[in-house]
N, C-alpha and C positions, 0 to 999 in steps of 0.2 A: 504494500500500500504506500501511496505517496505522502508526506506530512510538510506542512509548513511551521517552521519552527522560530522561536524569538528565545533567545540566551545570554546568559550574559558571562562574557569572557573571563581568563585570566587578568587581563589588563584593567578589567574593569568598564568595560564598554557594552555595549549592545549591540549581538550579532543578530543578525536572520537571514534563514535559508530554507532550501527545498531538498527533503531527502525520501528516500524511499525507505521502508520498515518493515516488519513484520505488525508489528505494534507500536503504539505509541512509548507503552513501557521499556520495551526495548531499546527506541529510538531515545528515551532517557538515556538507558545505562551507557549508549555509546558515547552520546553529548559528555556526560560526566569522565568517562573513561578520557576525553580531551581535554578535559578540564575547563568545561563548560556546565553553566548551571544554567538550564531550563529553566524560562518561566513560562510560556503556553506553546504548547505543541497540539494544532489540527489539523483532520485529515483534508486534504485538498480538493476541491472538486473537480470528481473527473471532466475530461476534458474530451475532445472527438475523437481521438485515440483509446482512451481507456474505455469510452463508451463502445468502440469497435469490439474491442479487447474481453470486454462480457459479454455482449452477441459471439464469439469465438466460446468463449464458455460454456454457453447453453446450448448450444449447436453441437458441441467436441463430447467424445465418449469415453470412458477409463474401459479401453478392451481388458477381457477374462486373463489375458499373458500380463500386462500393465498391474494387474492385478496381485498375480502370483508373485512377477518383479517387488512388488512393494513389502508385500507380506515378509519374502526369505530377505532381503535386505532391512528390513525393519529389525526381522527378529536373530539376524548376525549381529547387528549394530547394538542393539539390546544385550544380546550374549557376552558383546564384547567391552562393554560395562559403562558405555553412554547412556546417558540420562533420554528419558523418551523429549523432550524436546528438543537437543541436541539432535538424536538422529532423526527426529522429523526435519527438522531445517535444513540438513544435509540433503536429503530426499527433494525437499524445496528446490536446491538449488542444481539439484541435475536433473528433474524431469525437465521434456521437452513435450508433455502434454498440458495447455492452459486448464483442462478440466482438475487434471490431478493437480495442478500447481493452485489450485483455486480450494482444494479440497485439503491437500495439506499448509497451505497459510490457514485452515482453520481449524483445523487439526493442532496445530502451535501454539490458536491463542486461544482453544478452550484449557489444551494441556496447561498452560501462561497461567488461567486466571480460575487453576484450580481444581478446574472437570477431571475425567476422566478417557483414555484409546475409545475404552464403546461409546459414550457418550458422544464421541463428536463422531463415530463411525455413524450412529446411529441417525446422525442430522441429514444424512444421503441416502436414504432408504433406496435410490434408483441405481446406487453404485453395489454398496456393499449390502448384502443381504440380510437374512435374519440368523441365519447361520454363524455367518462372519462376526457379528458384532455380538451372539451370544456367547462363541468361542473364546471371542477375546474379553468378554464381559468376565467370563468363568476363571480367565486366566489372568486379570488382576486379580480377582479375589482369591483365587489361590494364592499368589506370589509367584506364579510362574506364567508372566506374559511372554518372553521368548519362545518357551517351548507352544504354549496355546498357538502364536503367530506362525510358529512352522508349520504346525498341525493342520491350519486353516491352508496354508501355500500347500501341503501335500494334500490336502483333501479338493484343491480348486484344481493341481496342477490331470489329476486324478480323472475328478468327475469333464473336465474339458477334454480329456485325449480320447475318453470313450465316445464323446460327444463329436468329436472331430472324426476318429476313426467311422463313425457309422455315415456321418455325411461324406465322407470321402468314398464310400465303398457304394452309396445312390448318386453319386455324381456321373459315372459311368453311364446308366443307363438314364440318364435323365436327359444327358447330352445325346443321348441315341436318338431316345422317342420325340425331341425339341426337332433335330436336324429329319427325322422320319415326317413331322406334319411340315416343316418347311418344303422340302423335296413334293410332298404330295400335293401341297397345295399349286406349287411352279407346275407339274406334271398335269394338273386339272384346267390350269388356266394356260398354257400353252401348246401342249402334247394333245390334250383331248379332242379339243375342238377344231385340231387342223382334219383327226380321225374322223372325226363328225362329219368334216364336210366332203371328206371323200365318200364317205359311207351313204351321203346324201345324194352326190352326184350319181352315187349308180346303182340307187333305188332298192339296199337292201334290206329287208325286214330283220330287225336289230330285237334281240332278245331285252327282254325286261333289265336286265342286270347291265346291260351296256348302256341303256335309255336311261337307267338313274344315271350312271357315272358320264352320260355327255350332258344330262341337266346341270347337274354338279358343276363340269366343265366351262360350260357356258354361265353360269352364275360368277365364278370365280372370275374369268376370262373378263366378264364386263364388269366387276366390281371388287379388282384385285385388292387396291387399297381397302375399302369396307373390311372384305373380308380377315384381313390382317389384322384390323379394329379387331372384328368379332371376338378373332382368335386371342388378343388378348383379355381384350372385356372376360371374355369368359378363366383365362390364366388367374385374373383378377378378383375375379370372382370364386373360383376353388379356392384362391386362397384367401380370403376372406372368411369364408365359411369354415373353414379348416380352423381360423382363428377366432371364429366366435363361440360365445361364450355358452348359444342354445345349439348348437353345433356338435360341442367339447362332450358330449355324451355317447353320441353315438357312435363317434370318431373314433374313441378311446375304444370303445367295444369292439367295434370293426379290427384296429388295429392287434390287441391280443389275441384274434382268434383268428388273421391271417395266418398261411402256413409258413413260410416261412420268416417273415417280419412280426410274427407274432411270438415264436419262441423269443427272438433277438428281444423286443421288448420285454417281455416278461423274466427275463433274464438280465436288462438295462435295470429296471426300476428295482430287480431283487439287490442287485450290486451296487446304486443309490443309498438306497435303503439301510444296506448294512453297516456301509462308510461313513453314512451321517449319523447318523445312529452313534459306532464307534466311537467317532471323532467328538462327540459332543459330551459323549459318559465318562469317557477320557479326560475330557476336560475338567468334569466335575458340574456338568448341567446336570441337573435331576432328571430323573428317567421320567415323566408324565412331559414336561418341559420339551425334552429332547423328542421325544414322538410326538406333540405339538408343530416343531421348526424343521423335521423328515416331514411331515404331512406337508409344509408347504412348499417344499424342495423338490419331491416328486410332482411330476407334470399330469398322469394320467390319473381320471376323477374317480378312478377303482381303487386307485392305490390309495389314494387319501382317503375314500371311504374308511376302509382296510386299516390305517394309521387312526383314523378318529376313534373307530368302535375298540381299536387297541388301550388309545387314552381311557375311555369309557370306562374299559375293564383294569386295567389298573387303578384307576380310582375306587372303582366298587373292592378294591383286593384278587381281583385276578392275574393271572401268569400271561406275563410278554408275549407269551408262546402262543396261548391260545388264542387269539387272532390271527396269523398266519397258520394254524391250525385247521381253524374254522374254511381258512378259503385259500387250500390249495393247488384250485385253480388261477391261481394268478401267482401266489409263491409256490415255489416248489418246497417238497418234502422236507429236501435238508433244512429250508432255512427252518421250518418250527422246531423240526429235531436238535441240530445245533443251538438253539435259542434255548431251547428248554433244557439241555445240559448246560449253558454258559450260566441258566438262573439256578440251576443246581449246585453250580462248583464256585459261585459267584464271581467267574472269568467272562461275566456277559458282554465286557468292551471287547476281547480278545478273542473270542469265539466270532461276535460279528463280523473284526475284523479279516477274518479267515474265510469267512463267508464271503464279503466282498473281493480279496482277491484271487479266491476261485473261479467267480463270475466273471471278474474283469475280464481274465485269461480267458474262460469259455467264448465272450466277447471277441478278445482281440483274436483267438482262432477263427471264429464264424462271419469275423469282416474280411478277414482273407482272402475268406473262400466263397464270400456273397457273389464276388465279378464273376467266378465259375459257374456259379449255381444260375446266374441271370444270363449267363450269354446264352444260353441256351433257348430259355423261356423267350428271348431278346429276336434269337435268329427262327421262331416259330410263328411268331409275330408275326414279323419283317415277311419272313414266304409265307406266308397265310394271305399276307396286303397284297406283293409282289403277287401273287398266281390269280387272287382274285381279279387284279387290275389285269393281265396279260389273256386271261381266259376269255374276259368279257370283252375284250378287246380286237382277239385275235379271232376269236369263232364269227364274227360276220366275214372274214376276207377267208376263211376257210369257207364259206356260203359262197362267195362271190367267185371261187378258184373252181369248187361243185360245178356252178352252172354256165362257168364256161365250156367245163368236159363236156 
């Protein structure tokens, strides 16, 4: 922040100037450190630059990696026996994000004026989550904020590589089926209709299946641009629907009980699930708590059912287990078995934990082999489109080759 400042010297005079600060208290201790005694120091009014400068803010986003970067360096700096505002200021001065430089200047001077990491985590609900800020909530109060702050960087760096490996393993075919309705639609609106007009000129009677695809043809052909609208409007529209909120029900169903994108989920949210869970009892959040902040971390509205009735039941005094018990269709077996030895042996953070890096790994083998499993399905497709297009295409000039013999 910028301050304008009035001081009065060594010599005994009256200076004023323009400096930049974290805080105004700060911009004291330095004044003094020159041997300068402050008499009013305020902040300056931003000016068309600094007003740009928050527009850049609101706009700019702290990515999941930005994220995990802050957490392991916060909590080396921590380790390495700096005071948390020391190594937030540090942080200050080498990110090169305005979002995160806007979040740790405030991060500084709640630290400054007393607060607490969660509390000022907690002012950004759009960065850091609920997870994040109860971890680190847990791990003042223990007296172990470095290691909570690793916990949270392994548990983001974790839940992102799953997250990254499954979109990277539907990129494949997503690029297929994008470049497949481009190609189709060029083939409709220039290929068809030149067919058409031959097929016109020499008067042959054209099966049903060819007379949709030269209507098709000639729709596209005269209203190429529209159609390309269409084609997104409707992109546009899947996803939308995909992302609403009366949507999110059915969706979620659909998607566990595909066959194969449905084991992969049910297998994502069981390995969620565990690591958050883990990561949070670890820490020292209470278990009713910590299946409260899982219930809002998992994305699919079965699972957080599933976490709710969980909470339910430990409050009434039932076993962690029985909920994942209860609905084995969406956990598998081990997780209640394992769960329910962890409440036995009272190793429930370390038995989770086991739980999720078994998933992980079933995970990162089944994205492997997703490109495999889809080329397939990919090229049955493709000749399914291709033969249909060729057949209805090709049987009128077999008619016309007929009645020449």
């Amino acid at each position: 922040m910028l301050f304008s400042y009035t001081a009065k010297s060594k010599a005994g005079g009256i200076v004023e100037g323009v400096q930049s600060s974290a805080d105004r208290l700060a911009l004291a201790r330095e004044l003094r450190s020159r041997g300068d005694i402050p008499l009013s120091i305020r902040e300056k009014d931003k000016n068309f630059l600094a007003k740009i400068s928050t527009l850049t803010n609101i706009f700019s986003k702290v990515s999941v990696n930005e994220q995990i970067i802050f957490t392991k360096n916060l909590s080396g700096m921590v380790k390495a026996g700096l005071s948390l505002y020391r190594a937030l200021s540090v942080l200050k001065k080498q990110t090169k994000n305005p979002k995160m430089s806007t979040i740790l200047a405030s991060l500084t001077d709640e630290i400054n004026s007393g607060g607490t990491l969660s509390s000022g985590l907690a002012k950004f609900p759009d960065v850091f989550s609920t997870l994040f800020v109860s971890m680190a909530k847990a791990g003042e109060e223990s007296g172990n904020l470095a290691g909570a702050l690793s916990d949270i960087g392994l548990n983001l760096e974790k839940s992102h590589a799953l997250t990254k490996k499954i979109k990277s393993a539907l990129i494949y075919p997503g690029v297929i089926l994008s470049a497949m309705v481009v190609i189709a639609v060029l083939m409709f609106a220039f290929v068809v209709p030149t067919l058409a007009g031959t097929f016109k000129e020499l008067g042959v009677t054209l099966p049903t299946s060819t007379r949709v695809l030269i209507f098709i043809g000639n729709f596209f052909s005269h209203h190429l641009i529209f159609t390309f609208i269409i084609i997104i409007g409707m992109a546009l529209g899947l996803y939308l629907i995909f992302r609403s909120k009366f949507m999110a029900r059915y969706i979620d169903y659909i998607i566990v009980r595909l066959p194969i994108i449905g084991n992969l989920a049910k297998e994502l949210n069981t390995a969620r699930t565990a690591r958050t869970m883990s990561s949070l009892l670890s820490s020292g959040v209470p278990i009713t708590r910590a299946v409260e902040i899982t219930g809002d971390v998992v994305q699919n509205i079965y699972y957080k059912k599933v976490l709710n009735e969980a909470k339910t039941g430990i409050e009434k005094g039932a076993p962690f287990s029985r909920a994942f018990e209860m609905n084995n269709k969406l956990y598998p077996v081990m997780m209640s078995e394992m769960v329910q030895v962890g409440e036995e042996t009272g190793k429930l953070s370390d038995m989770l934990l086991e739980i999720s890096l078994f998933y992980e790994g079933e995970i990162e083998n089944k994205t492997k082999n997703l490109s495999t499993i889809i080329e397939p399905l990919l090229m049955i497709v493709i000749g399914a489109g291709v033969g249909f297009f060729a057949i209805s295409m090709i049987s009128p000039l077999y008619s016309i080759l007929g009645s020449i013999k």
